[in-house]
N, CA, C and O atoms as a Maestro MAE file, in Angstrom:
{
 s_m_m2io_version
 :::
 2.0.0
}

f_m_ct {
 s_m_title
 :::
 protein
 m_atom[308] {
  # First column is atom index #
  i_m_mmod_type
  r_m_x_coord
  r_m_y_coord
  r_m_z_coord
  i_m_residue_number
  s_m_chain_name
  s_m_pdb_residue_name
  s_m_pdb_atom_name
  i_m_atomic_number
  :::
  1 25 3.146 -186.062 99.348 1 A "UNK " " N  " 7
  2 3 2.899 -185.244 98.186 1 A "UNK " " CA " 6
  3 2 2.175 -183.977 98.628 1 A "UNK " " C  " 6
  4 15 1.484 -183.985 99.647 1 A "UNK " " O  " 8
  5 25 2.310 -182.989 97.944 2 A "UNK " " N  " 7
  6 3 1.575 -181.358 97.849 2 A "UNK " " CA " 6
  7 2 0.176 -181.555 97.291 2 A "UNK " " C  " 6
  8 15 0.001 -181.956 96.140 2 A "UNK " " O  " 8
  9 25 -0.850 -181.260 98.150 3 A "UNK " " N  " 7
  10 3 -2.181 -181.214 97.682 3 A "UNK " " CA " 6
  11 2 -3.056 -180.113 97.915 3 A "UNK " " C  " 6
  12 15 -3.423 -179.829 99.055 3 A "UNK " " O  " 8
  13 25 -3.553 -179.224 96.510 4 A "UNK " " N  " 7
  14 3 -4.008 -178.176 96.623 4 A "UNK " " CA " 6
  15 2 -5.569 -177.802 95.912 4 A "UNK " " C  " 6
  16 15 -5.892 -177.471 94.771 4 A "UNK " " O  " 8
  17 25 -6.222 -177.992 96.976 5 A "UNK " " N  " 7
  18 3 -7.640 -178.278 96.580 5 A "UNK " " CA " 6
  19 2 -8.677 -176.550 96.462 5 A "UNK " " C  " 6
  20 15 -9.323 -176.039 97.377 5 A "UNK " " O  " 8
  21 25 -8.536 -176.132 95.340 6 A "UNK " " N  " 7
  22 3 -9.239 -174.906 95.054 6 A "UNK " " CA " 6
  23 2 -10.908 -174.572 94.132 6 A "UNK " " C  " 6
  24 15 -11.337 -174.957 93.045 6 A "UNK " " O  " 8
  25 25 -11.313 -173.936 94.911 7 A "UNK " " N  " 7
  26 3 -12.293 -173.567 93.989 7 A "UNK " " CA " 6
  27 2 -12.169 -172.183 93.620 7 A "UNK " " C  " 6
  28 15 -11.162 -171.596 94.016 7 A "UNK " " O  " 8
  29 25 -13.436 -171.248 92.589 8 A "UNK " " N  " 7
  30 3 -13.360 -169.959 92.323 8 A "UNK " " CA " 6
  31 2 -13.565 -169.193 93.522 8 A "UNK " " C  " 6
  32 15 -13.430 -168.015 93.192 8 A "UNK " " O  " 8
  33 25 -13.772 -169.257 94.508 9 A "UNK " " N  " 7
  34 3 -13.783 -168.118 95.664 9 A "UNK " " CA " 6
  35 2 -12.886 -168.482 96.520 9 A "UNK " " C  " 6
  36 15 -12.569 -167.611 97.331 9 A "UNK " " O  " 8
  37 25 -12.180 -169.863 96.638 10 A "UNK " " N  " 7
  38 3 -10.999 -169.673 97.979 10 A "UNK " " CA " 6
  39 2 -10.300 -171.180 97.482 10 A "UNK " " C  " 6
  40 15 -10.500 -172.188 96.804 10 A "UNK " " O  " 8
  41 25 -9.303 -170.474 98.402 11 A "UNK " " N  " 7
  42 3 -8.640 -172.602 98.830 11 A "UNK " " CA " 6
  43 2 -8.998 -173.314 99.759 11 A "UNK " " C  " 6
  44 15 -9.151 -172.735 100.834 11 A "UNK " " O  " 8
  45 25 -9.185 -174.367 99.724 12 A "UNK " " N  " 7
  46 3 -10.132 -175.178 100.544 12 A "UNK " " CA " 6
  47 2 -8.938 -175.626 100.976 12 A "UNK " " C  " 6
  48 15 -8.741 -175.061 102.052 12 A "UNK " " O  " 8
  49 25 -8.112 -176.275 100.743 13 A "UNK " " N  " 7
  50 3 -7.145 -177.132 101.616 13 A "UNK " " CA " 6
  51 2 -5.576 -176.705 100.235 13 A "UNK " " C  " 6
  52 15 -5.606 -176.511 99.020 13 A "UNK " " O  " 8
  53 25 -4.521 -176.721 101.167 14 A "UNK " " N  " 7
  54 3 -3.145 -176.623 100.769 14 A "UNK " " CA " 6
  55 2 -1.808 -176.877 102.016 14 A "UNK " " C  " 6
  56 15 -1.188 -176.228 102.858 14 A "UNK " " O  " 8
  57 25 -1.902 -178.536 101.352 15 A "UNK " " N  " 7
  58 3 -1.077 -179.354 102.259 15 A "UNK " " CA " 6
  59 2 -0.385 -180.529 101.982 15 A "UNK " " C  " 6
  60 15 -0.109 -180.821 100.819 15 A "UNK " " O  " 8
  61 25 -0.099 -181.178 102.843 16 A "UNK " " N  " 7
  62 3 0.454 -182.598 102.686 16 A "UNK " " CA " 6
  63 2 -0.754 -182.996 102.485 16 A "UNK " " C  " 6
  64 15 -1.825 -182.481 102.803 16 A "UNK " " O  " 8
  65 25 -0.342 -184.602 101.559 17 A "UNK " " N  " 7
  66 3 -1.597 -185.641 102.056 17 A "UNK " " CA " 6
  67 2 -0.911 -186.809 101.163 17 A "UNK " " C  " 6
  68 15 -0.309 -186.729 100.093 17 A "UNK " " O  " 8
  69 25 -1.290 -188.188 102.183 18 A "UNK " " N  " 7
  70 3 -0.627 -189.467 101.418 18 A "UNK " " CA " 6
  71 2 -1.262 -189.907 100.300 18 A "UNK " " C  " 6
  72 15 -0.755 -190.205 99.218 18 A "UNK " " O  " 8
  73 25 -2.185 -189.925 100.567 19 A "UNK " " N  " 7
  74 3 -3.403 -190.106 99.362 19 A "UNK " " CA " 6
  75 2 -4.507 -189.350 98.997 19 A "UNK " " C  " 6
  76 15 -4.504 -188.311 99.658 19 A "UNK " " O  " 8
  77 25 -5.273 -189.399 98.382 20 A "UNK " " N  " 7
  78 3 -6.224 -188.334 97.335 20 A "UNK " " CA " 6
  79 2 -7.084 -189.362 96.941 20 A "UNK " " C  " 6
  80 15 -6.540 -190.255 96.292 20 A "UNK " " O  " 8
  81 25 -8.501 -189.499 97.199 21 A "UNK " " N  " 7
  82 3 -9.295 -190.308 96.382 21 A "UNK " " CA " 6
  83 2 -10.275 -189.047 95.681 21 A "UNK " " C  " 6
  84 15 -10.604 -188.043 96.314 21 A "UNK " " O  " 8
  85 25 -10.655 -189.312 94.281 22 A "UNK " " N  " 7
  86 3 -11.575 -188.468 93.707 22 A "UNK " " CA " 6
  87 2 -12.509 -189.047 92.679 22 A "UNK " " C  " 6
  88 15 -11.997 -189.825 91.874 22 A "UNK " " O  " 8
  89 25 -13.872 -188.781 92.569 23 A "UNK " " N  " 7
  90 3 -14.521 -189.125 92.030 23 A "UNK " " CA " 6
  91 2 -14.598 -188.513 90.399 23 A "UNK " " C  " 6
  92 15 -15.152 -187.498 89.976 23 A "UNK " " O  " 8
  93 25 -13.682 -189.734 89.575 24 A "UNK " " N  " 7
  94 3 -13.476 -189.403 88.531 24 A "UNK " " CA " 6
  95 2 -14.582 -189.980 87.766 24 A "UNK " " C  " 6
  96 15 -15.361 -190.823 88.210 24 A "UNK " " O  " 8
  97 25 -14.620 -189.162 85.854 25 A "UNK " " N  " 7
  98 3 -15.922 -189.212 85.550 25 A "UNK " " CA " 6
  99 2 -16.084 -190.844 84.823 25 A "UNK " " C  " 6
  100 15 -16.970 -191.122 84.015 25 A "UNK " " O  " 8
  101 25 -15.291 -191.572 85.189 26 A "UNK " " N  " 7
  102 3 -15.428 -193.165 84.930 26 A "UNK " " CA " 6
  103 2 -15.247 -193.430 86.065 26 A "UNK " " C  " 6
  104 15 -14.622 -194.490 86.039 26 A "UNK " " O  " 8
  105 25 -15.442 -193.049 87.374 27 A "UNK " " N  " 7
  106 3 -15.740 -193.876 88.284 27 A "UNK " " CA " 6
  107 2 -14.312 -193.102 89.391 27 A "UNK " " C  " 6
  108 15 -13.599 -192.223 88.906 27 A "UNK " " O  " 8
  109 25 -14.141 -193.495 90.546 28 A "UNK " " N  " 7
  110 3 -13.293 -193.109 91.671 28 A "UNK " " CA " 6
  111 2 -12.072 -193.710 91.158 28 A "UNK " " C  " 6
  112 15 -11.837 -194.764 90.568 28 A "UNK " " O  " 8
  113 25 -11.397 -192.780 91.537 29 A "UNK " " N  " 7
  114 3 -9.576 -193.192 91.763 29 A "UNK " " CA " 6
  115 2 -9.306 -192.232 92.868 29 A "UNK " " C  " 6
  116 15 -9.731 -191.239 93.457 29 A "UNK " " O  " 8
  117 25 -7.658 -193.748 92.754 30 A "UNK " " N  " 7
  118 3 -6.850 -192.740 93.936 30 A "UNK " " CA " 6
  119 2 -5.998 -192.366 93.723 30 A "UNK " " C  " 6
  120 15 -5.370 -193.330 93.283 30 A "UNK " " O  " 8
  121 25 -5.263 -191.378 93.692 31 A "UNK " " N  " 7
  122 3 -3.661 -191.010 93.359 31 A "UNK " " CA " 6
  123 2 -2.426 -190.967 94.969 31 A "UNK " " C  " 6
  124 15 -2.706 -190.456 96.053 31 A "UNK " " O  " 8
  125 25 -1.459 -191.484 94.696 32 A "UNK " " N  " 7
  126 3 -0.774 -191.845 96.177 32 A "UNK " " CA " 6
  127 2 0.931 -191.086 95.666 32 A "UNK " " C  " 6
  128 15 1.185 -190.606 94.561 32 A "UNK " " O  " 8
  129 25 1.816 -191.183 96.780 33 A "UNK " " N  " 7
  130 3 2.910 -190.792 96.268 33 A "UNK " " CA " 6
  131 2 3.383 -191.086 95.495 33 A "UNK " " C  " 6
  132 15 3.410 -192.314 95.418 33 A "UNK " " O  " 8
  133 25 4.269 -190.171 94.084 34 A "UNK " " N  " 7
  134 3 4.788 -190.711 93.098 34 A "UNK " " CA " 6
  135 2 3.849 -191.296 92.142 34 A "UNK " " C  " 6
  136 15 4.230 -192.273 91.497 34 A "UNK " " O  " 8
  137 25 2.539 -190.779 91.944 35 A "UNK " " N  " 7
  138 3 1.715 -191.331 90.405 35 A "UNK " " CA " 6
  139 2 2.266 -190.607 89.269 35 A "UNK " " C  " 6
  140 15 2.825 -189.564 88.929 35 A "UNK " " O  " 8
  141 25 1.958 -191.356 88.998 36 A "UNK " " N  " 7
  142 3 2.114 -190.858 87.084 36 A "UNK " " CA " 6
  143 2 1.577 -189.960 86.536 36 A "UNK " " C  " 6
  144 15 0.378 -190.235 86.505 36 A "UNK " " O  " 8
  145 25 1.740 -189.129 86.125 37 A "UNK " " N  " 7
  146 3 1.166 -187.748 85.731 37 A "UNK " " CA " 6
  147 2 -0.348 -188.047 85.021 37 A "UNK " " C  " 6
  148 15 -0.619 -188.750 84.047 37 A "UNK " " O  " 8
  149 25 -1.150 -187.303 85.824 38 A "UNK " " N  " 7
  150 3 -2.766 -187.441 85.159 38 A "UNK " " CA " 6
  151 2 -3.361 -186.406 85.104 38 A "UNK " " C  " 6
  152 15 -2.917 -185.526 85.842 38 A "UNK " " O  " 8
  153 25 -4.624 -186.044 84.213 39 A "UNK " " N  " 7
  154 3 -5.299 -184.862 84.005 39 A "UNK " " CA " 6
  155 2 -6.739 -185.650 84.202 39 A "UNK " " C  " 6
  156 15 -7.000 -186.362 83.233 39 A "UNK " " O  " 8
  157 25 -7.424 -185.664 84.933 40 A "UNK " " N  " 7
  158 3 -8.615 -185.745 85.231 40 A "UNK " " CA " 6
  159 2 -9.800 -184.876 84.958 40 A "UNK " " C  " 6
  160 15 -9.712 -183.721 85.376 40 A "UNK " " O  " 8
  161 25 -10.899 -185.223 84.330 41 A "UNK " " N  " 7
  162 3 -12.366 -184.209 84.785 41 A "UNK " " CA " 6
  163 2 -13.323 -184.920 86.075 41 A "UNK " " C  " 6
  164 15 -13.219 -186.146 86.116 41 A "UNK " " O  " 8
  165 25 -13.891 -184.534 86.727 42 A "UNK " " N  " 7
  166 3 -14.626 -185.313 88.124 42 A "UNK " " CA " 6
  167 2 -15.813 -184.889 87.976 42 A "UNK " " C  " 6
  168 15 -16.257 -183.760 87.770 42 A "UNK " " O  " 8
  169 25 -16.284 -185.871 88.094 43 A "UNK " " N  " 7
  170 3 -18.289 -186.016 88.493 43 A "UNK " " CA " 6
  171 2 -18.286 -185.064 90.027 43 A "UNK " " C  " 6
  172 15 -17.460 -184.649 90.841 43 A "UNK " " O  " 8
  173 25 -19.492 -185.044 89.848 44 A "UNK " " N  " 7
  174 3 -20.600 -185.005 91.748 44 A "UNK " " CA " 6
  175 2 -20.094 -185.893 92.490 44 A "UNK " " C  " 6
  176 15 -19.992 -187.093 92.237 44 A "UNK " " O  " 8
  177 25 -19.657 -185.153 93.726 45 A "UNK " " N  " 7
  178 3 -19.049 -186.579 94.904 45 A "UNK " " CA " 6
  179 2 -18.624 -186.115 95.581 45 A "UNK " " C  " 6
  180 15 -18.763 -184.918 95.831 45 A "UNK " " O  " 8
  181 25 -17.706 -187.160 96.328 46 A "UNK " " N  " 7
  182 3 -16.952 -186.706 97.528 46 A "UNK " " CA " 6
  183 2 -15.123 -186.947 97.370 46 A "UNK " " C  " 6
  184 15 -14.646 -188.028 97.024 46 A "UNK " " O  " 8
  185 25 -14.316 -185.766 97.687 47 A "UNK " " N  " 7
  186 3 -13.035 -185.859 97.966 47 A "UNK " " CA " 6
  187 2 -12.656 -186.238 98.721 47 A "UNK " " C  " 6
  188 15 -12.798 -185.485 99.684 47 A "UNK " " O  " 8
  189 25 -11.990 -187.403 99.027 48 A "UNK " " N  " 7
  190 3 -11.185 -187.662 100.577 48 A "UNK " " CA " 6
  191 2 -9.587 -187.997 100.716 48 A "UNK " " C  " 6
  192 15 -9.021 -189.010 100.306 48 A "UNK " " O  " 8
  193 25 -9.046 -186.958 101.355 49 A "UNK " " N  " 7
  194 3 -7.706 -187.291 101.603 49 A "UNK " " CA " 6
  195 2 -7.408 -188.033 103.042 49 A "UNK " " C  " 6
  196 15 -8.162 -188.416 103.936 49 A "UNK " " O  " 8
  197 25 -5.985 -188.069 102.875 50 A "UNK " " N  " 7
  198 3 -5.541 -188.712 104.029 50 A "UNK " " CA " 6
  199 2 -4.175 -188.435 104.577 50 A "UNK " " C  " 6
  200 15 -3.295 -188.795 103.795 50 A "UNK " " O  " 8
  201 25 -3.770 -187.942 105.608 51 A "UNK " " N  " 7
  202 3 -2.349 -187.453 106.527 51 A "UNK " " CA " 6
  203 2 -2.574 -187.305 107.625 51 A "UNK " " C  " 6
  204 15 -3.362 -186.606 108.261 51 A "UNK " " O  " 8
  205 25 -1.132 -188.671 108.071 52 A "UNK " " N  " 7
  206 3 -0.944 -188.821 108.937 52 A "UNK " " CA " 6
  207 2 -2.374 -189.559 109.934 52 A "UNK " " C  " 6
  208 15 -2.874 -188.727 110.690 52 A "UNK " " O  " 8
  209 25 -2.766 -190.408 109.966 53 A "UNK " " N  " 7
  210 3 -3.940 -191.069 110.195 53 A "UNK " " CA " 6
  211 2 -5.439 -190.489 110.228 53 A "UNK " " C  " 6
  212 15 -6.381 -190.886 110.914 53 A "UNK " " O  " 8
  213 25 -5.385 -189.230 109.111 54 A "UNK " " N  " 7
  214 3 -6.688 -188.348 109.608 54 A "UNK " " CA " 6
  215 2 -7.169 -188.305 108.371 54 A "UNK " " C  " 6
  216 15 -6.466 -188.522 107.384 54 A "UNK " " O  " 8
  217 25 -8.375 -188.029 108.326 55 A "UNK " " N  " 7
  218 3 -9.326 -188.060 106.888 55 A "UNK " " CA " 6
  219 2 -9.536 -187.020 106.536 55 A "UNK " " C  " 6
  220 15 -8.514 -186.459 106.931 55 A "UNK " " O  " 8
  221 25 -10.145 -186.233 106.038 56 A "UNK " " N  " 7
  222 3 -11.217 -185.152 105.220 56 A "UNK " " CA " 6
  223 2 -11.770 -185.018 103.754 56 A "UNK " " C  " 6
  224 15 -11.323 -185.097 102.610 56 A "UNK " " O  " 8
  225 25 -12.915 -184.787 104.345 57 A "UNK " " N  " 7
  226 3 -14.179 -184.844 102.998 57 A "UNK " " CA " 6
  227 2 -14.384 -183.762 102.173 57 A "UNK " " C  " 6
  228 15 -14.736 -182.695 102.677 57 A "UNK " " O  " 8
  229 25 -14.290 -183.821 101.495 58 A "UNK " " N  " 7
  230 3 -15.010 -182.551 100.276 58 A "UNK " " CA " 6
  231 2 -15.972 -182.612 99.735 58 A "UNK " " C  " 6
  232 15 -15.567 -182.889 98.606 58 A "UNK " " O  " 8
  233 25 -17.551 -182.538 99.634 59 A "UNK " " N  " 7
  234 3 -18.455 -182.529 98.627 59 A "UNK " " CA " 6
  235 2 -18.185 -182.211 97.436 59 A "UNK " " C  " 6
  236 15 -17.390 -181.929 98.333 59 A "UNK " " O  " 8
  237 25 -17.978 -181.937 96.320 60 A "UNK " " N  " 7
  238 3 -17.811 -181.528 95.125 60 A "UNK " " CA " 6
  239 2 -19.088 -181.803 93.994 60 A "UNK " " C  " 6
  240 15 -19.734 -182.849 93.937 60 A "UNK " " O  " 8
  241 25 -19.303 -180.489 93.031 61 A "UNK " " N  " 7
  242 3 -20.439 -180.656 92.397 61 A "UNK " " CA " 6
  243 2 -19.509 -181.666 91.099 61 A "UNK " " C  " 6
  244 15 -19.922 -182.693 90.560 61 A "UNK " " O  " 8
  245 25 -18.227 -180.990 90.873 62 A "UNK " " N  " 7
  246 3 -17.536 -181.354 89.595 62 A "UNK " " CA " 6
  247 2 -16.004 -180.853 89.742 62 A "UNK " " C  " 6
  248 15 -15.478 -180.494 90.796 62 A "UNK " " O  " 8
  249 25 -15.386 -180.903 88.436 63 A "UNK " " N  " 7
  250 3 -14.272 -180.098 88.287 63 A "UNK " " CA " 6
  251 2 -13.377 -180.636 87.456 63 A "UNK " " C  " 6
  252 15 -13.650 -181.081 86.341 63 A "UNK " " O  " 8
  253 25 -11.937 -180.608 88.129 64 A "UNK " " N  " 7
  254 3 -10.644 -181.644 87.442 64 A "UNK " " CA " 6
  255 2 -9.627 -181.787 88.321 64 A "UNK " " C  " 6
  256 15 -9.598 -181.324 89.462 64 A "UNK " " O  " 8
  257 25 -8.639 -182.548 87.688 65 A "UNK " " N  " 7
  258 3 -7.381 -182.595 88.788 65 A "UNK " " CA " 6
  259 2 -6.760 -182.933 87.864 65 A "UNK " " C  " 6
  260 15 -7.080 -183.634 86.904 65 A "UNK " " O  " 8
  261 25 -5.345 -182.183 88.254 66 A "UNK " " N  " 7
  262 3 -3.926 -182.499 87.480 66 A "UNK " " CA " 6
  263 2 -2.586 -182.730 88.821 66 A "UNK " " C  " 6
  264 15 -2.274 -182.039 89.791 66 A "UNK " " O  " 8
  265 25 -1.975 -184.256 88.177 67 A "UNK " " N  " 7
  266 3 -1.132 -184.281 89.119 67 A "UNK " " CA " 6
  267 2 0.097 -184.531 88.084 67 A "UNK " " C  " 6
  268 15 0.104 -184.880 86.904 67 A "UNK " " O  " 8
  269 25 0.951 -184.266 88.841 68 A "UNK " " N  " 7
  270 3 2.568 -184.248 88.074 68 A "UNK " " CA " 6
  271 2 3.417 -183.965 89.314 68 A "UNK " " C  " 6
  272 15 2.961 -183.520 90.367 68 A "UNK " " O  " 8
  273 25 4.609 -184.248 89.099 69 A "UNK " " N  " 7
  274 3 5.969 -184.127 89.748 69 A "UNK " " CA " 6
  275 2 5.671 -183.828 91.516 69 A "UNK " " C  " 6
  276 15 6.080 -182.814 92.081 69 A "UNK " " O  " 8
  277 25 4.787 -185.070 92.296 70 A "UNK " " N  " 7
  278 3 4.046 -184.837 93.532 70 A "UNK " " CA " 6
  279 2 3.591 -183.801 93.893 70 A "UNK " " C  " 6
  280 15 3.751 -183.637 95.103 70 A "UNK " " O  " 8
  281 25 2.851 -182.631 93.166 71 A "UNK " " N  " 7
  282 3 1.682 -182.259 93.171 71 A "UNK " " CA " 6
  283 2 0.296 -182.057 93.094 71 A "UNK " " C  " 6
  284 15 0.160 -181.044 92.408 71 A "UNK " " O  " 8
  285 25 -0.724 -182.448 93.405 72 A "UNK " " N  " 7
  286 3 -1.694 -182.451 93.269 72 A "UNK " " CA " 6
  287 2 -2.606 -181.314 93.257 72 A "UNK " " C  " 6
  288 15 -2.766 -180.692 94.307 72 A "UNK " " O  " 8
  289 25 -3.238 -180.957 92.172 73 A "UNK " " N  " 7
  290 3 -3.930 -179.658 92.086 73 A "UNK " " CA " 6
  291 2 -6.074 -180.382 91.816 73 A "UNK " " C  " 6
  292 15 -6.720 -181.126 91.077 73 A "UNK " " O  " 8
  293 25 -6.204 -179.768 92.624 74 A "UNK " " N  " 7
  294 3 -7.464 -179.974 92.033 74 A "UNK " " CA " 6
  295 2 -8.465 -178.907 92.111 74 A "UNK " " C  " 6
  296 15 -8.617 -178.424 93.234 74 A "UNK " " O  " 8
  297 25 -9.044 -178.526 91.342 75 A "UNK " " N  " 7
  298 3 -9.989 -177.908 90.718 75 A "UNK " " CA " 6
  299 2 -11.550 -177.928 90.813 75 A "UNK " " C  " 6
  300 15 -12.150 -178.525 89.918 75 A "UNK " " O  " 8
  301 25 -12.229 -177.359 91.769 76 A "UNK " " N  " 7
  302 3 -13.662 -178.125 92.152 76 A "UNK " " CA " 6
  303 2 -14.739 -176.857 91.893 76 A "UNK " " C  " 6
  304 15 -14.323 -175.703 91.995 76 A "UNK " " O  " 8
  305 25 -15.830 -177.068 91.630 77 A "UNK " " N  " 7
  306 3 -17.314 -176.357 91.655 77 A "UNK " " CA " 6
  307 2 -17.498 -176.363 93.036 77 A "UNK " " C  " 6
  308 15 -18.530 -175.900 93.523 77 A "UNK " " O  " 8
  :::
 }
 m_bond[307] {
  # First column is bond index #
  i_m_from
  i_m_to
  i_m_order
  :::
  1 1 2 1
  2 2 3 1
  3 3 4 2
  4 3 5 1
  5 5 6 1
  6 6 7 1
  7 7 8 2
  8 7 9 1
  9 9 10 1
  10 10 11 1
  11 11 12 2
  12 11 13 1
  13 13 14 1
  14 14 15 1
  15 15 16 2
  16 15 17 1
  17 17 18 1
  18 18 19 1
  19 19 20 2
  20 19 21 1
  21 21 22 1
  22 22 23 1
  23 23 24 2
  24 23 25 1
  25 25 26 1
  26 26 27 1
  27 27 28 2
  28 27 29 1
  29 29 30 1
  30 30 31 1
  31 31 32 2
  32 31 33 1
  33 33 34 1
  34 34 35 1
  35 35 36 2
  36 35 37 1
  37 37 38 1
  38 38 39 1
  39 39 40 2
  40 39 41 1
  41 41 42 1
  42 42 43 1
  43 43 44 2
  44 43 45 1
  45 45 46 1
  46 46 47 1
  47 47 48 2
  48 47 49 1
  49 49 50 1
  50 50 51 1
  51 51 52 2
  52 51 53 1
  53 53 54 1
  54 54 55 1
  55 55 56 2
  56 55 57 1
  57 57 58 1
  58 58 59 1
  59 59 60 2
  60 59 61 1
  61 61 62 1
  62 62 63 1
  63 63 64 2
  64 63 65 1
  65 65 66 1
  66 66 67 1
  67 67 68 2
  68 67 69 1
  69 69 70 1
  70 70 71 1
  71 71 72 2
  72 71 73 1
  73 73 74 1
  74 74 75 1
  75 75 76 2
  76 75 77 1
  77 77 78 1
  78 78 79 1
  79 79 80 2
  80 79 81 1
  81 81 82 1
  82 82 83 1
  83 83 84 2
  84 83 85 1
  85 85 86 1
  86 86 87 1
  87 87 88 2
  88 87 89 1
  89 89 90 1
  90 90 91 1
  91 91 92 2
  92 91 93 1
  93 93 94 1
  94 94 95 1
  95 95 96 2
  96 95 97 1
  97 97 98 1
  98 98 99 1
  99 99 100 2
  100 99 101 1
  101 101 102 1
  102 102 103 1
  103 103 104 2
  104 103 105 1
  105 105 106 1
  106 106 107 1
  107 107 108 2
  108 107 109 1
  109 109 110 1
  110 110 111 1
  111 111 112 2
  112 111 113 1
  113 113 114 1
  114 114 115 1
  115 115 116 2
  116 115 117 1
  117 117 118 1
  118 118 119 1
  119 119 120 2
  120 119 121 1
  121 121 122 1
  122 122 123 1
  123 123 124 2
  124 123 125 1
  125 125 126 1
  126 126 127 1
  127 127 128 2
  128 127 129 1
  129 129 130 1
  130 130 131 1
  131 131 132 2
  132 131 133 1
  133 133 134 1
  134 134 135 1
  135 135 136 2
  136 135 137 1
  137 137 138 1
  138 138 139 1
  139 139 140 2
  140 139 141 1
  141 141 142 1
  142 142 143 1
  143 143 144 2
  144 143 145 1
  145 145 146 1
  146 146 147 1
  147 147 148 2
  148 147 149 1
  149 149 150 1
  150 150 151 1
  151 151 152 2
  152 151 153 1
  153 153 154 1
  154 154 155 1
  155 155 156 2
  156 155 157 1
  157 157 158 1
  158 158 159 1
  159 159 160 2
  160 159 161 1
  161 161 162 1
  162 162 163 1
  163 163 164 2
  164 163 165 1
  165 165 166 1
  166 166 167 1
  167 167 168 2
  168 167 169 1
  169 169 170 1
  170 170 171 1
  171 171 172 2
  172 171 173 1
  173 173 174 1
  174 174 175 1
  175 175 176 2
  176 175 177 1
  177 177 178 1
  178 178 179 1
  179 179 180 2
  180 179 181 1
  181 181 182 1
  182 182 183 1
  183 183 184 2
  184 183 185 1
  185 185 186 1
  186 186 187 1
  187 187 188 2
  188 187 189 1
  189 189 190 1
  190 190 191 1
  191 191 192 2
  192 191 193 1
  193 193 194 1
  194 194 195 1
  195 195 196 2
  196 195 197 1
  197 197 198 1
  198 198 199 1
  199 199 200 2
  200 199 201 1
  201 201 202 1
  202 202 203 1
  203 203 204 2
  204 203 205 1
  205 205 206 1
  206 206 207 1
  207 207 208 2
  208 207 209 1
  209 209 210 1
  210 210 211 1
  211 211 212 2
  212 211 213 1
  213 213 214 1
  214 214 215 1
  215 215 216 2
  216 215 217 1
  217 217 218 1
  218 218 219 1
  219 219 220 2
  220 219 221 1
  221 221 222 1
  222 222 223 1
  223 223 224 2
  224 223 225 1
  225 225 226 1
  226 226 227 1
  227 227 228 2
  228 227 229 1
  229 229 230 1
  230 230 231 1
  231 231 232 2
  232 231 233 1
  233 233 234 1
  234 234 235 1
  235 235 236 2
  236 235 237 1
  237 237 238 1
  238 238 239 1
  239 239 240 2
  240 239 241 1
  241 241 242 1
  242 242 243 1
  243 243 244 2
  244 243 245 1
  245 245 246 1
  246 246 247 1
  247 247 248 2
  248 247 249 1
  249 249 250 1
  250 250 251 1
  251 251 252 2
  252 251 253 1
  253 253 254 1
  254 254 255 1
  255 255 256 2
  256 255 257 1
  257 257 258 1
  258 258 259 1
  259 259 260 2
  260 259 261 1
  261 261 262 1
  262 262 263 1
  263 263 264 2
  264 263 265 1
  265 265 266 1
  266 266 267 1
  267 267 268 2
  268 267 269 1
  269 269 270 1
  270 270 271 1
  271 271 272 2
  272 271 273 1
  273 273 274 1
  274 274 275 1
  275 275 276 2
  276 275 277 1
  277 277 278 1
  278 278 279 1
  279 279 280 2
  280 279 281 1
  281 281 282 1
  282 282 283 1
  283 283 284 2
  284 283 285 1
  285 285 286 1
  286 286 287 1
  287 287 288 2
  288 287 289 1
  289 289 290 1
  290 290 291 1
  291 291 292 2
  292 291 293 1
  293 293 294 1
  294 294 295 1
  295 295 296 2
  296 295 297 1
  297 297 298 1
  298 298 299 1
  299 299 300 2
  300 299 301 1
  301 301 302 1
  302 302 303 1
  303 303 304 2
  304 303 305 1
  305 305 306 1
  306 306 307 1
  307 307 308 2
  :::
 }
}
């Protein structure tokens, strides 16, 4: 899936990634290839994706995420 992790001054990441975990505001989820279309708001936390056996972290104060048709957009403070 397409994962495009932005805040108001830049893009932080715009790439592949198999999975997406995010700290949603009832608690963490993960979104993987082919989810079901969701609109999220996110707490304080940490982002972590995953491609091709490699990780990366995001701090995040807050934000949202919208995924649809294997895109992933997310939206961070």
């Amino acid at each position: 899936m397409k994962l495009n992790i932005i805040s108001p001054e830049k893009t932080l990441y715009k790439g592949d990634a198999e999975s997406v975990t995010l700290p949603g505001l009832q608690g963490s989820f993960t979104i993987l290839e082919r989810h079901a279309p969701i609109i999220s708001g996110l707490n304080k936390g940490k982002i972590v994706f995953r491609y091709k056996d490699k990780e990366r972290v995001f701090e995040v104060e807050g934000g949202f995420v919208e995924s649809k048709k294997n895109i992933v957009t997310v939206c961070v403070e």
